[in-house]
C-alpha positions as CSV (number, residue, x, y, z in Angstrom):
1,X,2.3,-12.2,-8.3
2,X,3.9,-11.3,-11.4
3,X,7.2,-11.5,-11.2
4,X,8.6,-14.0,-8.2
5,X,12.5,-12.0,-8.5
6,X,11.3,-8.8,-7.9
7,X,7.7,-8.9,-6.0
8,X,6.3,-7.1,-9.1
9,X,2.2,-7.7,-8.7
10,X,-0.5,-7.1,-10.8
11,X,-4.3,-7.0,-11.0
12,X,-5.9,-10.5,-11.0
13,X,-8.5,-11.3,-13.7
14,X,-11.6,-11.2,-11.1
15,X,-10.2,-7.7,-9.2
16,X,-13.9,-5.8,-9.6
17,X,-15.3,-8.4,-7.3
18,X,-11.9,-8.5,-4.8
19,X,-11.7,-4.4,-4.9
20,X,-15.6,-4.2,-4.1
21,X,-14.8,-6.4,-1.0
22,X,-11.7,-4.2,-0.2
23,X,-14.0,-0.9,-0.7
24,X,-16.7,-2.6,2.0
25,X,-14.9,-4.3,4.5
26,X,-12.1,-2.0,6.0
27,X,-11.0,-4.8,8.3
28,X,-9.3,-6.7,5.4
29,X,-6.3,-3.3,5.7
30,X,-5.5,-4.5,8.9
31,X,-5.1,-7.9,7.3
32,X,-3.0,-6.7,4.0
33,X,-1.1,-4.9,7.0
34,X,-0.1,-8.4,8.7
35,X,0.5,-9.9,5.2
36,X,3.5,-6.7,4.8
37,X,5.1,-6.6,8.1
38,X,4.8,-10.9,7.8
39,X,6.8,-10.5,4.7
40,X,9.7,-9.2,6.3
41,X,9.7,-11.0,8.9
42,X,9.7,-14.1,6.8
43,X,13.0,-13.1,4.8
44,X,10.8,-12.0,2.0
45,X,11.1,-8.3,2.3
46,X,11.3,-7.8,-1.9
47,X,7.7,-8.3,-1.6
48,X,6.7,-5.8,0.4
49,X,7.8,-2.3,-1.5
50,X,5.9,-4.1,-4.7
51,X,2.8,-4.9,-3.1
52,X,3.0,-1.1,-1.1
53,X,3.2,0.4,-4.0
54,X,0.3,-1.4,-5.9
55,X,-2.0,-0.4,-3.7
56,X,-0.6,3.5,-3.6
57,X,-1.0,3.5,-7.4
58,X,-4.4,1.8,-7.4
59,X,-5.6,4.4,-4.4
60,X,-3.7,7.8,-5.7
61,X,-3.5,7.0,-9.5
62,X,-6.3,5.1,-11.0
63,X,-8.8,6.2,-7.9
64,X,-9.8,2.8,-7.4
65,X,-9.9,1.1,-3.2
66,X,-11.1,4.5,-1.6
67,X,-11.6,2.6,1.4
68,X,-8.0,1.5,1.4
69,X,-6.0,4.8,0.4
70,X,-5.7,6.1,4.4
71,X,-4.4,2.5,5.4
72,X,-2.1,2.8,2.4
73,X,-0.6,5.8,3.3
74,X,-0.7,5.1,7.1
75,X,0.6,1.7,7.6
76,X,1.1,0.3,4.4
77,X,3.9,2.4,3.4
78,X,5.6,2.0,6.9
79,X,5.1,-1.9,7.0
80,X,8.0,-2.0,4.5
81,X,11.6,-2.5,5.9
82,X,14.1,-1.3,4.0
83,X,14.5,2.0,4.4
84,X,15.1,3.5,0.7
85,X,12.1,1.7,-0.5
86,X,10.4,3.4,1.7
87,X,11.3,6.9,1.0
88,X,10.3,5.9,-3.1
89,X,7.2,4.9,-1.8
90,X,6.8,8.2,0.2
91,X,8.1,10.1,-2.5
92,X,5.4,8.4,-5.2
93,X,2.8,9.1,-2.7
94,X,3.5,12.8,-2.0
95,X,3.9,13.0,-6.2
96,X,0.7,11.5,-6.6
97,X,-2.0,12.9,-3.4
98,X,-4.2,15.5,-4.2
99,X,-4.7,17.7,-2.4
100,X,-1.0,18.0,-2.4
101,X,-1.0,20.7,0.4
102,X,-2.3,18.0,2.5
103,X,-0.3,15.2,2.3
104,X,0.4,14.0,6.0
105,X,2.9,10.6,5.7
106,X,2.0,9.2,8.8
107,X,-0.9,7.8,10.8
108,X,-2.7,11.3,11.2
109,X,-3.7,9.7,15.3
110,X,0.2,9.1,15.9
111,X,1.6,12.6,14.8
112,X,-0.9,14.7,17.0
């Protein structure tokens, strides 16, 4: 945590070693997916766009956490209350995929 006003996160000194973990055990999304939706629950919704969007620019930009960019997208994204954050968030995501044609921004099992 970076910045405790506005939720801004960055990576920690040691993130190789966490990422590696993230890339092998995709159990630990379900987990950062308790840890978002827990954050608004607990009144601290500024958290949760910040943290979203970390791991969107992480996944989509840099091309780190491959094993995370579908939960990212999925749930991540949609974990966050308000509203308008989550259209930036959508709106950095759909900037950012490639292939742009398909971008899907929704849990691909739930819009069938």
């Amino acid at each position: 945590l970076e910045d405790r006003d506005t939720g801004q996160v960055r990576r920690a000194q040691n993130y190789q070693k966490r990422f590696q973990n993230l890339n092998r055990h995709s159990h630990n999304n379900l987990r950062i997916t308790r840890i978002l939706k827990s954050l608004g629950e607990l009144g601290l919704e500024r958290y949760q766009a910040p943290l979203a969007r970390f791991f969107l620019e992480e996944t989509l930009v840099r091309g780190e956490l491959p094993a995370v960019r579908q939960s990212a997208l999925d749930y991540f994204v949609f974990s966050v209350r308000c509203a308008r954050q989550r259209r930036r968030l959508l709106r950095f995501a759909w900037e950012h995929f490639r292939p742009r044609r398909k971008f899907v921004w929704g849990p691909h099992d739930k819009l069938r």
